[in-house]
ROZA-452972 format. One line per 3 residues: number of its first residue (from 1); for each residue x negated, z, y of C-alpha. Coordinates in nm, 3 decimals. Each point is the difference from the previous one (the first is absolute). Layout:
N
NUM = X,Z,Y  ... $
This chain:
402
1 = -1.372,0.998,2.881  0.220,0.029,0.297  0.350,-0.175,-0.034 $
4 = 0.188,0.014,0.354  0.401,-0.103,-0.012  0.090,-0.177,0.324 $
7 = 0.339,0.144,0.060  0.268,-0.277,0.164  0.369,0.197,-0.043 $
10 = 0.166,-0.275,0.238  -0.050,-0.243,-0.249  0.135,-0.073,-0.355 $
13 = -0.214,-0.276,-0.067  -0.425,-0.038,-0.044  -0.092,-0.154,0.338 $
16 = -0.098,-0.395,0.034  -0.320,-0.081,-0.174  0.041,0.309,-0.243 $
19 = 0.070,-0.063,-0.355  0.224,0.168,-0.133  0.055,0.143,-0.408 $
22 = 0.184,0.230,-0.153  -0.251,0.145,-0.185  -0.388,0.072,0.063 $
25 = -0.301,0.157,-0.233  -0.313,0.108,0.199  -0.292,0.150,-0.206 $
28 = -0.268,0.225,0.169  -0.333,-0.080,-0.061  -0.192,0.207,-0.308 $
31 = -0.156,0.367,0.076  -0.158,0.149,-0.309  -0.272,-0.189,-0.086 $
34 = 0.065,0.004,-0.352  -0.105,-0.271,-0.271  0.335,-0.201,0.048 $
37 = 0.023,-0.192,0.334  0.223,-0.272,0.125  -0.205,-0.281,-0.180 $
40 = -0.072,0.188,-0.312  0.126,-0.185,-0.262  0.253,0.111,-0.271 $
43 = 0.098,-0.180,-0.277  -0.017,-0.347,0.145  0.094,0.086,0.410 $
46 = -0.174,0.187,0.220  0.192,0.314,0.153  0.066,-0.121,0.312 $
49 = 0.174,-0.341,-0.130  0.202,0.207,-0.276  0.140,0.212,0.281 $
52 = 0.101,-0.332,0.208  0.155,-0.147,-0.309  0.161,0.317,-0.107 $
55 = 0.170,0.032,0.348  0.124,-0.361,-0.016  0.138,0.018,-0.304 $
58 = 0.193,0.322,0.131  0.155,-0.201,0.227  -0.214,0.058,0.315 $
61 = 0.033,-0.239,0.324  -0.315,0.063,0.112  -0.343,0.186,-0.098 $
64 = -0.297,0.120,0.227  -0.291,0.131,-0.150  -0.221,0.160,0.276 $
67 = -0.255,-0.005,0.121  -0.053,-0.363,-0.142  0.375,-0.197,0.058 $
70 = 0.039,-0.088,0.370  0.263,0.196,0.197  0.274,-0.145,0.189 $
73 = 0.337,0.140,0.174  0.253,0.013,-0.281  0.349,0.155,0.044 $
76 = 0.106,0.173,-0.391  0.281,0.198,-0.113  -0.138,0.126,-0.303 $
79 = -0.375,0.114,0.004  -0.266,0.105,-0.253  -0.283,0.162,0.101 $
82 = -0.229,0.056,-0.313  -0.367,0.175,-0.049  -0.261,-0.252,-0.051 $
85 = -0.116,0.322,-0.273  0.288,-0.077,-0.255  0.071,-0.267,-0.261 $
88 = 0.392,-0.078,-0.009  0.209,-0.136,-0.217  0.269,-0.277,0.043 $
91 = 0.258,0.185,-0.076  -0.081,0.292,0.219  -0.018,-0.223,0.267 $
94 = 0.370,-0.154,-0.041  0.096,0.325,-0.028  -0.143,0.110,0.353 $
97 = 0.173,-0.331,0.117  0.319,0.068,-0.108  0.044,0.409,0.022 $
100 = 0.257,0.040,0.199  -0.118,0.142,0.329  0.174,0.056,0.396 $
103 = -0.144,-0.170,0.265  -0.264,0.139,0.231  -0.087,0.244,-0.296 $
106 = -0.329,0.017,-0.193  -0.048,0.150,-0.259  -0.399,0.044,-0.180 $
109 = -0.164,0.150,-0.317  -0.336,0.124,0.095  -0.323,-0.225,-0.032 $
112 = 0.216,-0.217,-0.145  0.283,-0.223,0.190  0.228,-0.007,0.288 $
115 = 0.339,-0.136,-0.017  0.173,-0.085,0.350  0.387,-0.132,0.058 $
118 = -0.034,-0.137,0.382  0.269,0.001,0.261  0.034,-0.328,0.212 $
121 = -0.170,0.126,0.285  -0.300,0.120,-0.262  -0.044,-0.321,-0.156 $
124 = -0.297,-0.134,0.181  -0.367,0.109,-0.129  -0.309,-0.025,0.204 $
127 = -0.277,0.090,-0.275  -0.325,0.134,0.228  -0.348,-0.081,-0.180 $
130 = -0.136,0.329,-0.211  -0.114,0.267,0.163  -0.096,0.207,-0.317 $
133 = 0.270,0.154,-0.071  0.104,0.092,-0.366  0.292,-0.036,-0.209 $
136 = 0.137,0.357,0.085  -0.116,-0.036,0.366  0.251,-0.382,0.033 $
139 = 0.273,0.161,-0.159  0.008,0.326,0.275  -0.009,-0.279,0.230 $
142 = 0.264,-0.142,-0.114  0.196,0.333,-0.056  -0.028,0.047,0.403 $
145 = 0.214,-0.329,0.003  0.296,0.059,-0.210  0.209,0.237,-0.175 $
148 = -0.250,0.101,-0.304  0.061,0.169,-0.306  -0.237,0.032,-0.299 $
151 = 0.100,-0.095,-0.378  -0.122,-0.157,-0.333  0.067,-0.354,0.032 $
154 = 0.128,-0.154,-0.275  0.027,-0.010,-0.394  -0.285,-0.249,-0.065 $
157 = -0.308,0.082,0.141  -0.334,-0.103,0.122  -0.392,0.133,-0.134 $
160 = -0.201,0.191,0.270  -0.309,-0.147,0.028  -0.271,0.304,0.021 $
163 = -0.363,-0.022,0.043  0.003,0.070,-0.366  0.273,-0.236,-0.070 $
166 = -0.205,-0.251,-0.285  0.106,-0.402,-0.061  0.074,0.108,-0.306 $
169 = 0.204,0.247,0.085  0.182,-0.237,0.248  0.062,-0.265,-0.274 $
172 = 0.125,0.238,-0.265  0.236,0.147,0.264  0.110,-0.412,0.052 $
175 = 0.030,-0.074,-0.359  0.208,0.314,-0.080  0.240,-0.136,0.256 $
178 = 0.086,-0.314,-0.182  0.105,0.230,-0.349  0.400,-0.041,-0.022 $
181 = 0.276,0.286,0.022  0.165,-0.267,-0.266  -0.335,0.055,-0.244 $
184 = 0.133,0.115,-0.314  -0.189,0.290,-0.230  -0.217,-0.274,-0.182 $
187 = -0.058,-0.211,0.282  -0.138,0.268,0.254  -0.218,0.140,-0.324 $
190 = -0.159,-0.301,-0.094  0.121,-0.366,0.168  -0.038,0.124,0.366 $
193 = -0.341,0.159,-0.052  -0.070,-0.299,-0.190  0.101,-0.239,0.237 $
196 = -0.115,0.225,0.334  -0.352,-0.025,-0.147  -0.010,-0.380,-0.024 $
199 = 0.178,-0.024,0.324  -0.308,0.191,0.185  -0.217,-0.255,-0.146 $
202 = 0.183,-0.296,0.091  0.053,0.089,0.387  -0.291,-0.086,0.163 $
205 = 0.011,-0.342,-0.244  0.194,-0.371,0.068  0.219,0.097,-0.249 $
208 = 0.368,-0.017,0.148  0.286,0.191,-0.157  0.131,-0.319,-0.091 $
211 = -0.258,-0.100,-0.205  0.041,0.351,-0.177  0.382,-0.081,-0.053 $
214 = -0.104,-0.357,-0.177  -0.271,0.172,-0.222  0.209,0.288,-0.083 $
217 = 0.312,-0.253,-0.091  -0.253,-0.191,-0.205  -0.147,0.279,-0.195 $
220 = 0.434,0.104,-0.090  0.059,-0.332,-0.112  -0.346,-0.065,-0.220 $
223 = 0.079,0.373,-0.169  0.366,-0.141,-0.111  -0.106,-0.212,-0.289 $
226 = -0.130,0.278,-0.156  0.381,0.127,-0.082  0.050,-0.309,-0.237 $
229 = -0.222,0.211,-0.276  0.170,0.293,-0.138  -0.386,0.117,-0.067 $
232 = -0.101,0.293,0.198  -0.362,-0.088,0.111  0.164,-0.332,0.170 $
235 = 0.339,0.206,0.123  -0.262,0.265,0.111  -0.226,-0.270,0.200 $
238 = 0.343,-0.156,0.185  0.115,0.374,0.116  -0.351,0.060,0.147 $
241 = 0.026,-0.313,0.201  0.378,0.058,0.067  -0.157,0.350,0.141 $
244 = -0.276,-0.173,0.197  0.233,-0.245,0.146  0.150,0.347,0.109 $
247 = -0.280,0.155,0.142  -0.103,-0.321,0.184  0.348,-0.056,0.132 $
250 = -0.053,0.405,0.183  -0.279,-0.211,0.221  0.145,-0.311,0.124 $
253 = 0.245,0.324,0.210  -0.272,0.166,0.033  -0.245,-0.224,0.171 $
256 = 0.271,-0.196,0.224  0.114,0.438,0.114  -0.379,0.046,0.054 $
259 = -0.079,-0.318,0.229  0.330,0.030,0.159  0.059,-0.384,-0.142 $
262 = 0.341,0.079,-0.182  0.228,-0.301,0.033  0.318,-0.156,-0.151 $
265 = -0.161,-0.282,-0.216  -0.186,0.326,-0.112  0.245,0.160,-0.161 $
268 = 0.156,-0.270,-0.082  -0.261,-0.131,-0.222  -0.056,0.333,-0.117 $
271 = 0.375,0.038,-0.109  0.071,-0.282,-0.223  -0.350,-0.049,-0.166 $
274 = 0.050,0.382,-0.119  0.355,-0.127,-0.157  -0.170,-0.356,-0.104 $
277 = -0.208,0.302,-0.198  0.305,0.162,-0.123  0.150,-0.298,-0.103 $
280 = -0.280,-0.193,-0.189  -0.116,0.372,-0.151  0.384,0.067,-0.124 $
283 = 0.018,-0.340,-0.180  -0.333,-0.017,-0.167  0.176,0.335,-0.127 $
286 = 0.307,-0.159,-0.101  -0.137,-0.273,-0.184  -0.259,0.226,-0.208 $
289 = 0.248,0.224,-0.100  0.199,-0.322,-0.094  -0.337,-0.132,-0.213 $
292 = -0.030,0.335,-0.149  0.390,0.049,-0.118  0.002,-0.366,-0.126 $
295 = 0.329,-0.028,0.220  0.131,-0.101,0.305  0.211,0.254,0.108 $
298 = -0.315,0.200,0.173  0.023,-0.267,0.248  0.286,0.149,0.097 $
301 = -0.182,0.295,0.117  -0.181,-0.228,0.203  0.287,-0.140,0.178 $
304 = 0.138,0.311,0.131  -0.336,0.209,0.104  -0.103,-0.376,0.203 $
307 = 0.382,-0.063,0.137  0.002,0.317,0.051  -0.318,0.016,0.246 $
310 = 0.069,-0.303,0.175  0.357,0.089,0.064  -0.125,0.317,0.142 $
313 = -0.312,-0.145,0.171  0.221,-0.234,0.189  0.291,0.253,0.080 $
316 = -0.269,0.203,0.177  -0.186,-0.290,0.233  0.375,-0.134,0.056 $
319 = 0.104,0.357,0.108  -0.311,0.177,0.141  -0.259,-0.275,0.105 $
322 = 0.142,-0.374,0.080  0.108,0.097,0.329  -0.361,0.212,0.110 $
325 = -0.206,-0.190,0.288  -0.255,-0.271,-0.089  -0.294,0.277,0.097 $
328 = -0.066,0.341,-0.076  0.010,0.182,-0.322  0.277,-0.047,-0.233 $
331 = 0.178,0.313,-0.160  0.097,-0.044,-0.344  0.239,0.294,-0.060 $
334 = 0.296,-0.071,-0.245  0.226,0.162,0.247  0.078,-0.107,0.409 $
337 = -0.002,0.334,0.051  -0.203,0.202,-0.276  0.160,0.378,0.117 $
340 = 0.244,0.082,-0.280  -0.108,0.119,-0.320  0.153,-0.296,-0.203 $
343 = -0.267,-0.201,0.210  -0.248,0.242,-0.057  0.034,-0.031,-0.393 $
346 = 0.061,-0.383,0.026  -0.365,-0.010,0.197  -0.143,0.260,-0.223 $
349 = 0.090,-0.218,-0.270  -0.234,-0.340,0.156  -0.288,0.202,-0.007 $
352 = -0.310,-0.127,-0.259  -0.037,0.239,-0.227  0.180,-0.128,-0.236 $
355 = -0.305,-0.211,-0.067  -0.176,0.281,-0.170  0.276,0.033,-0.269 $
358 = -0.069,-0.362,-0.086  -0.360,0.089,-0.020  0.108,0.267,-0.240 $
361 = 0.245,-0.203,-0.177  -0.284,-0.236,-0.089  -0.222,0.190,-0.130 $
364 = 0.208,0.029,-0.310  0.149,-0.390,0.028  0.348,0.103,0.117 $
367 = 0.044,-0.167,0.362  0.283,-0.130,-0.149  0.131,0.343,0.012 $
370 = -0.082,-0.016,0.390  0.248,-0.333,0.002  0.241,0.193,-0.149 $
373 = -0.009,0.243,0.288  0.017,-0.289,0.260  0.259,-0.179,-0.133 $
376 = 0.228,0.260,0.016  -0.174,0.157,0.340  -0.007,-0.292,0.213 $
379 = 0.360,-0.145,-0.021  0.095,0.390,0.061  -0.213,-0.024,0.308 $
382 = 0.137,-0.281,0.134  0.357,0.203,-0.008  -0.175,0.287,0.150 $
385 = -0.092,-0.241,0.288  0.386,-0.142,-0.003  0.145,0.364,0.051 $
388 = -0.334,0.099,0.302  0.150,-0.287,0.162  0.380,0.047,-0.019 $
391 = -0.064,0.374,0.068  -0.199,-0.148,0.310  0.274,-0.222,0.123 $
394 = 0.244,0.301,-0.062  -0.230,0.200,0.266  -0.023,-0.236,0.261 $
397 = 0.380,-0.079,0.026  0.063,0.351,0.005  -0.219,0.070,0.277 $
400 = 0.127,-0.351,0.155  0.346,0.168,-0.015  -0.099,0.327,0.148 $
């Protein structure tokens, strides 16, 4: 593929009847041959339409995929230049947006991609129709054009697609992208495996995440009734639900991540029917402990673990996620800005592993010993969030004041 840059240093803007972006990806067409192509399909999308999805969600103005996308005179700052042999991720991509870079540089990893920070008089792109060259072959083109270095480009990264690159191979590589750096022990043992497994089913289905979010909030709430026994075959049976809600909750994320579908309502949906869960799970607690002590004063128990959650469950979307855009995925992090080690325990501390303690508790009919725990934990988590925020506030108006 040749790529020729129309050079026009006496002007700062695109010429008339050029649009101009800040920021273009252009994919070369495919050159090995291999099993995966552009339409292959992969869990639900096939490889060409992930890559166009995965580039808009980075944040790109505009995408060409050549040879099929039609070609007209565009004037970028920013430009991408990716091997139609490579399957990226989303991330990887922002990152290749964003790295900082000075103009009328380039700078490429081998059979891979080409990054390129345009002056004003480089801005303007005539793309030529193919004339066979290769990946390698369009970025020594492009070398002869601007100041090139070579470098590994980025953190995240991308799958080369090989002639012996497999669909299977591709999908795995796609699924084990969506397991969390947040995952505790338990979860990335069991749940995620669990709930990656289902997920790979379910992507080439109707199925939306949504649905997965209602179903998973209704399997929590129908396992909650089993906590007004103090019997362990019926506390056992409510802690395996409670732990299936869990696992189904991983892939509502999971499939939204994979079709590139995350949105607001999403997470929103996704964020109070796990503490609807919570909530209906810690009373059914409270009021079999309550049946089982002939008293009232377990109740109490009750009170704080569920005053406790909500208090903290609204402190968090008041704080972290009232004020995110109406589209786009919405972070759930306990902490504006999770660096500091307080917030790292504080998030630690959210993760759903504790799930598999009630499923021990309950084996021996003692999740009342779990509402113990909680109603002591959560109101202390709720102050943990109180001091993340003050020690927050404390940060910004000291860097306001520098």
């Amino acid at each position: 593929m040749n790529l020729f840059p129309s050079h026009n240093d006496e002007t700062e803007n695109a010429p008339e009847g050029i649009n101009a972006i800040s920021s273009l990806l252009i994919v070369l067409p495919p050159s090995n041959g291999g099993p995966v192509g552009p339409e292959t399909e992969l869990l639900g999308l096939p490889l060409a339409r992930r890559m166009v999805l995965g580039a808009e969600q980075a944040g790109f103005e505009q995408i060409i995929k050549l040879p099929d996308d039609p070609v007209p005179d565009i004037a970028a700052q920013r430009i991408v230049v990716l091997s139609g042999d490579i399957l990226p991720d989303a991330k990887w991509l922002r990152e290749l947006l964003h790295m900082p870079l000075e103009p009328g540089k380039m700078i490429f990893e081998a059979e891979t991609a080409a990054m390129i920070e345009t002056t004003s008089g480089q801005r303007l792109f005539s793309l030529k129709p193919p004339f066979g060259q290769g990946t390698d072959d369009t970025f020594a083109t492009l070398s002869e054009m601007f100041d090139t270095s070579s470098c590994r480009l980025g953190e995240h990264r991308c799958l080369s697609l090989t002639p012996e690159t497999t669909v299977s191979k591709a999908e795995d590589w796609l699924l084990g992208g969506l397991v969390k750096r947040t995952d505790g022990f338990m979860a990335r043992l069991v749940s995620r495996p669990l709930s990656l497994t289902l997920t790979k089913r379910l992507a080439a289905t109707p199925v939306s995440a949504n649905t997965m979010t209602v179903i998973s909030t209704l399997v929590g709430l129908l396992g909650a009734p089993f906590f007004l026994s103090s019997q362990p075959g019926l506390q056992v049976t409510g802690a395996l639900l409670f732990l299936t809600h869990s696992i189904l909750d991983g892939c509502d994320g999971e499939l939204a991540r994979l079709r590139m579908k995350e949105s607001r309502f999403g997470g929103m949906l996704d964020y109070w029917g796990d503490n609807l869960v919570h909530v209906a799970v810690f009373t059914c607690m409270a009021v079999g402990w309550s049946l089982e002590a002939g008293s009232a004063w377990p109740l109490w128990a009750g009170v704080a673990a569920v005053t406790g959650t909500l208090a903290s469950a609204g402190f968090v979307f008041w704080r972290t996620m009232r004020h995110k855009g109406s589209s786009g995925p919405l972070f759930t992090s306990v902490a504006q800005a999770p660096a500091g080690n307080f917030s790292k325990v504080a998030d630690a501390l959210t993760r759903r592993d504790f799930v598999y303690l009630v499923v021990l508790l309950s084996a021996f009919g003692k999740a009342a010993w779990f509402l113990a725990l909680t109603a002591v934990g959560a109101p202390l988590f709720f102050l943990f969030l109180l001091v993340i925020a003050y020690q927050e506030a404390a940060l910004s108006e000291q860097v306001a004041n520098e």
